[in-house]
N, C-alpha and C positions, 0 to 999 in steps of 0.2 A: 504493500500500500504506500502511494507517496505520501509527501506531506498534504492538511486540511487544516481549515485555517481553525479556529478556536470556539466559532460563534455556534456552529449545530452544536456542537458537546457540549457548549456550558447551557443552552437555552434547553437541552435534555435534563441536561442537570437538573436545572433550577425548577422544572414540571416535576420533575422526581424526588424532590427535599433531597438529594447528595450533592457534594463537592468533588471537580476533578482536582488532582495535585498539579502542581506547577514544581518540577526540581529542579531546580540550574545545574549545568552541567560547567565542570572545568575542565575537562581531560577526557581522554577516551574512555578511561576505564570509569568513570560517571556518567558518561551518554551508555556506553552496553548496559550497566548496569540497572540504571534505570528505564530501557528502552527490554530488556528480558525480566524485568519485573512486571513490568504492565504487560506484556504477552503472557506469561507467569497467572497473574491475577485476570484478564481478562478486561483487563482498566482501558480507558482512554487517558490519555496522558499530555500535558503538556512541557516541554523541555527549554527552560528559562535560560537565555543565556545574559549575562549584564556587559553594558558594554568594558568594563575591565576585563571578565573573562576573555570576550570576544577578542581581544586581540591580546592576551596570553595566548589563546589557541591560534595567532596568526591572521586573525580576520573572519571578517563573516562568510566569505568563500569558501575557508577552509572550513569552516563550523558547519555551513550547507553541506557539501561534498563527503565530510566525515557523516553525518546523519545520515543523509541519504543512503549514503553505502551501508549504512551498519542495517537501514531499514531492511532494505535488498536483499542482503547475506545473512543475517539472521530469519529471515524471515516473518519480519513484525507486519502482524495482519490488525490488529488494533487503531484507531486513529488515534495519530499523534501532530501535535501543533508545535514547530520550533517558531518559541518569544521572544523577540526584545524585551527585557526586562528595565523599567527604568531607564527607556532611552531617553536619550538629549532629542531633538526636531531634528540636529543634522541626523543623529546617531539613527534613528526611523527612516531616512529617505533612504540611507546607506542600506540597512538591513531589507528593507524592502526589493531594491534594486538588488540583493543576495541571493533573494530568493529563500527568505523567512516566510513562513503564510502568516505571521502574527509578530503584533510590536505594542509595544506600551509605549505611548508620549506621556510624560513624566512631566507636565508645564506644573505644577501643584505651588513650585516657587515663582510662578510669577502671576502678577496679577490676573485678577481671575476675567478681565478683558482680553489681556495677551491670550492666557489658556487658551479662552474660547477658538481667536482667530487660527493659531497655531494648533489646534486640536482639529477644527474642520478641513487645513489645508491635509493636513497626516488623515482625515478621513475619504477629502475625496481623490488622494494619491492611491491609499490603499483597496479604495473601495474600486478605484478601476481594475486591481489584481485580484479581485476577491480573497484580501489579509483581513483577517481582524485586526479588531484597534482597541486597548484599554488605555483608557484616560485616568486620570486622579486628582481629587479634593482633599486638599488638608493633610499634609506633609507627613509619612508616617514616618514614626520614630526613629532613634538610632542613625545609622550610617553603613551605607552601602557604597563603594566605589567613590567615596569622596562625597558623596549627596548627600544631606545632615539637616535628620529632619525632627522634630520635639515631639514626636508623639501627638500632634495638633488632633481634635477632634473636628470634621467636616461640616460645613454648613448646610444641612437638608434641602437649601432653598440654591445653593451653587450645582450642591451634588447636578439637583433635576436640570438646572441649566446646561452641566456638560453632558447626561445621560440624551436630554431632547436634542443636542446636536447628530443623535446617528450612531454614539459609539457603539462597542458590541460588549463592553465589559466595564465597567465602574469601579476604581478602587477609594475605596472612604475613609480617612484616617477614622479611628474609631478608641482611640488610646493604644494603640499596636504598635510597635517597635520592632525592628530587625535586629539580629544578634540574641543575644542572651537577655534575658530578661532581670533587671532589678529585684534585688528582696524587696524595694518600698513601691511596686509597682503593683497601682490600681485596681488593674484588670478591664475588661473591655468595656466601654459602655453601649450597652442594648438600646435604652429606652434611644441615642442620637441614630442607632441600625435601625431600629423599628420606625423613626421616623421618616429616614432614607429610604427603606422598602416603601412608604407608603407611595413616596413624592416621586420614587422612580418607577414601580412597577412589576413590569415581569422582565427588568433588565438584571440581568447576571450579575452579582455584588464579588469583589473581590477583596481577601482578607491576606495582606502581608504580613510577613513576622509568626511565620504560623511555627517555628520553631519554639517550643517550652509555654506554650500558653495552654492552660488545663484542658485537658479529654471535653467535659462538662461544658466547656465556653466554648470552644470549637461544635459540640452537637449543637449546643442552642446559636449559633452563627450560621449555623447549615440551614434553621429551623426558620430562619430571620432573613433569609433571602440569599446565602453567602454562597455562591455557586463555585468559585475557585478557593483555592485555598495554594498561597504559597510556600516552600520549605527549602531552605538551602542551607543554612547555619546548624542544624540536627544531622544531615548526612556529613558533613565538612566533620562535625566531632566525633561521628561513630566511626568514619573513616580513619582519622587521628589515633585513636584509642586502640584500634585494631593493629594500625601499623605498628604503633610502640610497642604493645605486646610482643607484637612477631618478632623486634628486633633485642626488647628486652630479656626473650626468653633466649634469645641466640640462635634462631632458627636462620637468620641470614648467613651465618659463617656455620650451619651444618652442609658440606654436599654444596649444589650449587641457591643455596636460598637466599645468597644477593642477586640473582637474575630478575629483574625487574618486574618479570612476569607473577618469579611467585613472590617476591618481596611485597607485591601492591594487591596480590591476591584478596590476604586476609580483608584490607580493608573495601576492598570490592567486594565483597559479600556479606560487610559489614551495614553497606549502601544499601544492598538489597534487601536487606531486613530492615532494615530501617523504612524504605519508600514501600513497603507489603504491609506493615505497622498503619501506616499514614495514609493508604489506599481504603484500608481496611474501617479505620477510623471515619475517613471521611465518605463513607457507604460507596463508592465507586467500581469494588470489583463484582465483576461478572456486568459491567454496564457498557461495556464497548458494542 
């Protein structure tokens, strides 16, 4: 199956109270991994890439052409959508012209006039390639690639303003942060999601920072309209944890267990329980 862009799978979603997962991928062994986990569970799958990733892996050529192939040669029959995550405007024209079926324009930092204009030109670029497009209100927390945003809570009345422009995905700050989460941290607020749901719709709500935020608050965000759900900072640790073991236990200087292949093993399979965890959570498998 080739790449599809984002908008049938979350608009299934969101008929069916689940979330599809969003993973960012950095490296091959996180695209296989989470591209045979969603075959595996049966998932539709979304595969985030941020523009820092994107060009640690060389560019967005490189990042299409590696997908593509892995889809090809494994044999992944599930629909899967490769994301700009938190693009810049330019960073969206580029990924586009890549040959992404989906991008996120990330204007959330600038005024919410700019947003608008700058969101419509990225919608009617993409809507001539049939890509989705998620837009975003109110800066979510933490820091991604340099973007540094306070955890802002959205304003229900902007949300519906970028939602009526067309896009195909919504993301809402909502007290959510990327990264690890604070011991003095709030937790999410519903009653500003429940107001979002109402003022947008049956448009696909999208929840960042979906790494360490409670089982509980993620079902009731499913429940509240949350059709994506993103995770990249949960797989980055279990992959970490795995690797050090491997090396802590000395299994790289047994035989040949500095070979790359099996040195990165453990933590690739580390991924894959992790994104079978988060599939599983977010009611998604067997929904491809």
């Amino acid at each position: 199956m080739s790449l599809v862009s984002a908008k049938e799978m979350l608009q299934k979603a969101k008929a069916g109270k689940y979330a599809v997962g969003q993973f960012n991928i950095n490296n091959l062994e996180w695209t296989k991994a989470i591209l045979l986990t969603a075959q595996e569970c049966n998932s539709p799958v979304i595969l985030g890439v941020s523009e820092g990733a994107g060009k640690y892996m060389c560019g967005y050529n490189t990042v299409v052409g590696m997908v593509k192939g892995m889809i090809e040669t494994l044999g992944i029959t599930v629909p899967v959508a490769l994301h700009l995550d938190h693009g810049s405007y330019e960073g969206a024209l580029k990924c586009i012209e890549a040959g992404f079926s989906s991008v996120m324009f990330d204007g959330s930092h600038y005024p919410i006039d700019e947003n608008i204009e700058k969101t419509k030109e990225i919608i009617r670029v993409a809507g001539e390639k049939g890509i989705s497009v998620e837009a975003e209100v109110g800066a979510i927390g933490g820091e991604e690639d340099g973007v540094v945003g306070g955890g802002e809570v959205a304003d229900p009345d902007e949300c519906k303003q970028i939602a009526d422009l067309g896009v195909d995905m919504l993301a809402a700050g909502i007290g959510n942060i990327h990264g690890v989460y604070p011991e003095n941290w709030t937790g999410l607020n519903f009653d500003v999601l429940a107001q979002i749901q109402e003022k947008t719709g049956t448009m696909p709500l999208v929840l960042h920072g979906g790494t360490g935020i409670p089982e509980e608050m993620v079902k009731k965000a499913i429940s509240l309209g949350v059709s994506k759900v993103n995770v990249n900072t949960e797989c980055q640790l279990s992959f970490a944890a795995a690797t050090r073991q491997y090396i802590e236990e000395g299994k790289d200087k047994q035989g040949k267990g500095f070979d790359p292949r099996k040195l990165l093993a453990p933590g690739t399979e580390a991924i894959k329980a992790t994104v079978k965890e988060k599939m599983e959570l977010f009611g998604s498998v067997n929904k491809a």
